[in-house]
C-alpha positions as a printed Julia matrix, in Angstrom:
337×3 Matrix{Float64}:
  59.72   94.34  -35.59
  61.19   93.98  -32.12
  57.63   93.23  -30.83
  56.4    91.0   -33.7
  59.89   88.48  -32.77
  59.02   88.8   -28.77
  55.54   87.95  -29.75
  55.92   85.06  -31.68
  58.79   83.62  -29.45
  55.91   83.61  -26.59
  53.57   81.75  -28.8
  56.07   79.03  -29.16
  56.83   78.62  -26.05
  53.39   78.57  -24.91
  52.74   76.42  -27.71
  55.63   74.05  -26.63
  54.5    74.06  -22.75
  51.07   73.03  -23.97
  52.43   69.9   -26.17
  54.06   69.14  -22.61
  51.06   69.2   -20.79
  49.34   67.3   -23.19
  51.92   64.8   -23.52
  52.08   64.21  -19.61
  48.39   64.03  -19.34
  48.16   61.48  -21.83
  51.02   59.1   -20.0
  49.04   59.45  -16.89
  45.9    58.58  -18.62
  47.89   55.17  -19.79
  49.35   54.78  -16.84
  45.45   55.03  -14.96
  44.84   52.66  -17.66
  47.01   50.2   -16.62
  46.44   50.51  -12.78
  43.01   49.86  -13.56
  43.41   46.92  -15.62
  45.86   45.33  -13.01
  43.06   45.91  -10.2
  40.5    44.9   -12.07
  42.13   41.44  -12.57
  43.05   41.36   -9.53
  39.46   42.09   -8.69
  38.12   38.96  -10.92
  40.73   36.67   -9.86
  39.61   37.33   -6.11
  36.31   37.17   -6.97
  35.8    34.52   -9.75
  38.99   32.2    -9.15
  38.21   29.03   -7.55
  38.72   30.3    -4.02
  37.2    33.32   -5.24
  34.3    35.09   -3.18
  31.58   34.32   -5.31
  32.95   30.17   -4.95
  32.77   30.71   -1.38
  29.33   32.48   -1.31
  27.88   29.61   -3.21
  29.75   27.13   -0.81
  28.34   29.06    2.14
  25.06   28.61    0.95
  25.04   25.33   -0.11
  26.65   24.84    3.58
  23.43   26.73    4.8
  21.3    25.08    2.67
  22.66   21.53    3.89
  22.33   22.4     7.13
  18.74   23.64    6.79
  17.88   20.05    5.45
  19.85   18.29    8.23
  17.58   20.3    10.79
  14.06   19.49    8.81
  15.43   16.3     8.25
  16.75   15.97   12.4
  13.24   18.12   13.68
  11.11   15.34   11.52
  12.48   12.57   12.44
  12.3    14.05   16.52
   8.63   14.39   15.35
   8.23   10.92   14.2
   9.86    9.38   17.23
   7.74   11.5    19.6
   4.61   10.51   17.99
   5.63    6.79   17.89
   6.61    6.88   21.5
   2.7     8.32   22.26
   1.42    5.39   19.61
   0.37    8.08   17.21
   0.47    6.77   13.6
   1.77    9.82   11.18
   1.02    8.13    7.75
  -1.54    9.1     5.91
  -5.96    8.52    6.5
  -7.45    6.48    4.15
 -10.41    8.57    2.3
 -14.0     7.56    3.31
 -15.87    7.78    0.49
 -13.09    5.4    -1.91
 -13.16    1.74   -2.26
  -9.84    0.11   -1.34
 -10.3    -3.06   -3.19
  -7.22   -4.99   -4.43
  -5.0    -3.44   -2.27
  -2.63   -5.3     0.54
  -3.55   -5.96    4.5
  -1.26   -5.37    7.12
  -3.03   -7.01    9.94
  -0.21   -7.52   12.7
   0.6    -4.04   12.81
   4.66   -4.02   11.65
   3.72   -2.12    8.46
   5.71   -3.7     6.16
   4.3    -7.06    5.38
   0.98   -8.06    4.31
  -1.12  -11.34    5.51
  -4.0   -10.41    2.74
  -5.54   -8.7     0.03
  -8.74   -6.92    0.74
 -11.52   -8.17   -1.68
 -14.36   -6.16    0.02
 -14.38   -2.64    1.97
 -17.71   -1.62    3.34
 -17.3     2.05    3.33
 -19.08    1.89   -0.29
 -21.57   -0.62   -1.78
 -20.3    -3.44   -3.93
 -21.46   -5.89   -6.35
 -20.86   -8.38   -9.33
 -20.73  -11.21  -10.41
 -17.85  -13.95  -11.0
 -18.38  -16.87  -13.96
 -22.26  -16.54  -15.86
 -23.62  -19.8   -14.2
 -25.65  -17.63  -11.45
 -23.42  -19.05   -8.4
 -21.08  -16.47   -8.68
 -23.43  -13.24   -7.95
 -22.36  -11.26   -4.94
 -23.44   -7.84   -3.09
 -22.85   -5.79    0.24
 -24.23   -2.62    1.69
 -22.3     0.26    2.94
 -22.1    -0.7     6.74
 -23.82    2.26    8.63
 -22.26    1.98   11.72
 -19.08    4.57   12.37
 -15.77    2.54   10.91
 -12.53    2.0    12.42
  -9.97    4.35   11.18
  -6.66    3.6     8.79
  -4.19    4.69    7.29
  -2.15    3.76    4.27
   1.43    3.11    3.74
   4.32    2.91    0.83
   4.11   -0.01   -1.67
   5.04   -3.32   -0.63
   5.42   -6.78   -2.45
   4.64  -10.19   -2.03
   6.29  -13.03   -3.01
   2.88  -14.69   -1.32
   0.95  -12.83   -4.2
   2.46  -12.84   -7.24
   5.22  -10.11   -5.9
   2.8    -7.51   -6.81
   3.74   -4.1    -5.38
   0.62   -2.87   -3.84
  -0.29   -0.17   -1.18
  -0.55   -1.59    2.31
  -3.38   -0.78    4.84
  -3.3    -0.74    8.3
  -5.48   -0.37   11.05
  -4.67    3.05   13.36
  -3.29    2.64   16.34
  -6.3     2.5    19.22
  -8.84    2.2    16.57
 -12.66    1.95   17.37
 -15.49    0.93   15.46
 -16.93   -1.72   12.73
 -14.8    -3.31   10.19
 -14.34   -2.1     7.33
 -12.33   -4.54    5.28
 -12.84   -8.25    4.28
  -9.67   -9.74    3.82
  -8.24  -13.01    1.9
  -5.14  -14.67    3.55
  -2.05  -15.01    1.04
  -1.8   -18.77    1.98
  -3.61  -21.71    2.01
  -4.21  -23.84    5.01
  -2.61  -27.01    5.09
  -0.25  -28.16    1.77
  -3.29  -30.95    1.12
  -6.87  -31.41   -0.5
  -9.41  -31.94    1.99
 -12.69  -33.49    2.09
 -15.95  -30.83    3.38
 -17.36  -33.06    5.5
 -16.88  -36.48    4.04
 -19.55  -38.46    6.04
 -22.27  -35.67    5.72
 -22.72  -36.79    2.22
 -26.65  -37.2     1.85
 -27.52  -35.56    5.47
 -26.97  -32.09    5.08
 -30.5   -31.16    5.17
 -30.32  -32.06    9.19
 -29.43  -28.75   10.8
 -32.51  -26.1    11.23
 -29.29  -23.22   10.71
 -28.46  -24.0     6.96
 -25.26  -21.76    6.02
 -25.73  -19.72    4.11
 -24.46  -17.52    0.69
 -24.39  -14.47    1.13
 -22.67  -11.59    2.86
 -23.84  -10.63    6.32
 -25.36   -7.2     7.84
 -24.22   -8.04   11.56
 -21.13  -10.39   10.9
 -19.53  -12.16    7.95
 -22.08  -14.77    6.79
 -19.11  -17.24    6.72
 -17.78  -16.78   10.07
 -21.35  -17.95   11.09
 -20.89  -20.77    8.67
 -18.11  -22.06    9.98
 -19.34  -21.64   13.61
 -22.22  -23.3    13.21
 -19.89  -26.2    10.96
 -17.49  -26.47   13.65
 -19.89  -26.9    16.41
 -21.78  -29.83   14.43
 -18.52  -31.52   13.25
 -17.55  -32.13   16.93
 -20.82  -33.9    17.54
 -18.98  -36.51   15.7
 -22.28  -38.55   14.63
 -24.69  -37.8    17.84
 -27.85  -36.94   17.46
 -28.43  -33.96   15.1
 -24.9   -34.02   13.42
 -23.99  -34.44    9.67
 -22.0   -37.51   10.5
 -19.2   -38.56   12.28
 -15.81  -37.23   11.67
 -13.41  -38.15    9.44
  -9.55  -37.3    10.31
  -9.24  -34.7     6.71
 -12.6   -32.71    6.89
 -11.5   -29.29    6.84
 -13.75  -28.43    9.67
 -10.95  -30.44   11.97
  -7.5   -29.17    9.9
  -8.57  -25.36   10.49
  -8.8   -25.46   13.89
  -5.45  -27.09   13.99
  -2.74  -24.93   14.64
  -4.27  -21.66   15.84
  -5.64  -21.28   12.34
  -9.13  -19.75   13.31
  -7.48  -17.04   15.55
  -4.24  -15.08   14.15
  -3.21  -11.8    14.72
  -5.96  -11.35   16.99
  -8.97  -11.74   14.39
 -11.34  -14.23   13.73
 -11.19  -16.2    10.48
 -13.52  -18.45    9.03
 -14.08  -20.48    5.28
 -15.67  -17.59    3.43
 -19.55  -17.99    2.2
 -20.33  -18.38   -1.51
 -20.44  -14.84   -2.04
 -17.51  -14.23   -0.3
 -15.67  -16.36   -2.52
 -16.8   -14.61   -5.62
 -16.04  -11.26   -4.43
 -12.58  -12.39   -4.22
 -12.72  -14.26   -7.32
 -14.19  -11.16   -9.16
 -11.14   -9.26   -7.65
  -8.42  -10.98   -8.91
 -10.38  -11.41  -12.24
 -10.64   -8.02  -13.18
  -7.48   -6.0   -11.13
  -5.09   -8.95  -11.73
  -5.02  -11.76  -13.88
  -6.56  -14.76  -14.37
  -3.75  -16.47  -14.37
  -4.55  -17.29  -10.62
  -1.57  -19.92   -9.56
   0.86  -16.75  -10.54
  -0.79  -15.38   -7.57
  -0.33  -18.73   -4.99
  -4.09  -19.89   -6.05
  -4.89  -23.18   -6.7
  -7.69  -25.26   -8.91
 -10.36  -25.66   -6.42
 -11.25  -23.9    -2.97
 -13.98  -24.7    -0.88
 -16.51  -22.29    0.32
 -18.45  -22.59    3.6
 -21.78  -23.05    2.41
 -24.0   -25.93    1.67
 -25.75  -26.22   -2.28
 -27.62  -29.39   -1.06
 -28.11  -32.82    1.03
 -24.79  -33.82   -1.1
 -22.91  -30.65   -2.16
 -21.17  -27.71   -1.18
 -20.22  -24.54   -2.99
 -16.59  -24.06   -4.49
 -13.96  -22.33   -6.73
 -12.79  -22.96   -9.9
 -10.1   -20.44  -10.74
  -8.93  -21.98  -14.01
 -12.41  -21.36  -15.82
 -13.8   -18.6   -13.55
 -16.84  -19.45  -11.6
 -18.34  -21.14   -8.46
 -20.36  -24.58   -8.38
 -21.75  -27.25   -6.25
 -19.35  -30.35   -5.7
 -19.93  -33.39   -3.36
 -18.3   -32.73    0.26
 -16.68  -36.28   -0.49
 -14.36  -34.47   -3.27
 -10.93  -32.92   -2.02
 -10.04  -29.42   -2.17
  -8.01  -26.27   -0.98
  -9.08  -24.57    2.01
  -8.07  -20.41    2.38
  -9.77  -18.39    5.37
 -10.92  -15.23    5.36
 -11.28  -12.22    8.07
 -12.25   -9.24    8.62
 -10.42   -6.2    10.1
């Protein structure tokens, strides 16, 4: 019996040691618990607060990131201002086998103006026809002869053309070769109507050199025109002229201020063809609401329809015709660069 009671006692006791344990593992599991809790806010508040460390790696790389940009951006524009010291031109070739028709012409080099719209580019063939009285047919050849080289810039406006925003083309810097372009000034010469050649009315079947309609192979057929024009005007009624001069033919107003030399190019009163090209152009890739585009009623071309006539515009109906050289009308040049 002695046993059994000595037995049991050290079953209880074990028993109560045991409950001890227990109990003191269980506070130090809480306790863990807690400790971890407390670190592991801790943890997300260092890491997630707004000064945390994942705040301050994004910062950091958006610092990095910035500064990447301000180096392209720095190492560019180094780039740009080296090749513009050596005169090398960085913006883009214009493709050889695309017509550029309809597009602007920056012909004095600054890049962001235009002085014309090109109506004709020679790197393809062209043809058409402007109005359905037969005047108005035009055609070129591809010129076969290596081309100058250009390149093409952002989108400018004009308030010289309607303040359409167009691509601008330019000429490359050092440049060799034929012309490729045939280009339409923005402006008209003189704010007036002119007579063609007032006192040639009746004679113009004098000269052995007629102008002519077309465009040319070798040069523009109406920078020839207006050569050969020019030269007879100032005869002023000697042998072999039209006629003597009258004070508003347009062969005297153009060569009045510098007009036939700008820019360093030639420009002339375009042919009949010429004319319809251009006409053609702003037909079909503008409007035909030509004065929205600084065009007026009538434009003379520089070739002769007979003894009494000479071709011209008409913008409001759409066509070219013959009209005595003793009627006024707008003159516009045209180049080529």
């Amino acid at each position: 019996m002695k046993g059994d009671k000595k037995e049991k006692m050290k079953k209880e006791e074990i028993k109560r040691r045991n409950l001890k344990e227990r109990g003191i593992t269980l506070v130090a599991l809480v306790v863990t618990i807690i400790i971890l809790l407390i670190l592991a806010g801790v943890t997300l508040n260092i890491a997630l607060s707004e000064n945390g460390l994942f705040q301050r790696a994004k910062g950091t790389a958006k610092r990095y990131e910035n500064a990447s940009g301000n180096e392209t951006e720095i190492l560019n524009n180094l780039d740009k201002t080296i090749a513009e010291l050596s005169g090398e031109d960085l913006r883009p070739a214009i493709d050889n086998d695309k017509s550029y028709v309809g597009k602007y012409a920056d012909l004095d080099g600054d890049i962001t103006t235009a002085e014309g719209i090109i109506y004709a580019d020679l790197a393809t063939d062209g043809s058409g026809e402007w109005g359905n009285n037969g005047y108005g047919k035009y055609s070129y050849s591809k010129e076969t002869k290596p081309l100058k080289s250009y390149v093409i810039g952002d989108k400018v406006t004009s308030d010289k053309f309607g303040n359409e925003e167009l691509e601008i083309i330019s000429a490359k810097k050092g440049a060799n070769g034929a012309n490729r372009f045939y280009v339409m000034a923005l402006e008209d010469v003189g704010s007036e109507t002119y007579y063609w050649y007032k006192n040639a009315s009746g004679n113009l079947n004098k000269l052995e050199d007629k102008t002519d309609i077309e465009f040319g192979k070798e040069e523009p057929k109406g920078k020839a025109n207006t050569e050969d024009m020019i030269a007879n005007w100032n005869l002023n009624g000697a042998e072999g002229s039209y006629g003597i001069q009258d004070l508003k033919d347009m062969w005297g107003i153009i060569k009045e201020g510098n007009n036939l030399s700008k820019y360093g190019l030639e420009w002339f009163v375009p042919s009949r063809a010429e004319w319809s090209a251009f006409g053609d152009m702003i037909w079909t890739k503008f409007s035909k609401n030509y004065s929205r585009h600084n065009l007026q009623l009538w434009y003379w071309s520089s070739s002769i329809m007979s003894v009494y006539d000479a071709y011209c515009t008409r913008f409001s109906t759409g066509f070219i015709n013959g009209y005595s050289v003793r009627s006024n009308y707008c003159v516009r040049l045209s180049t080529t660069f």
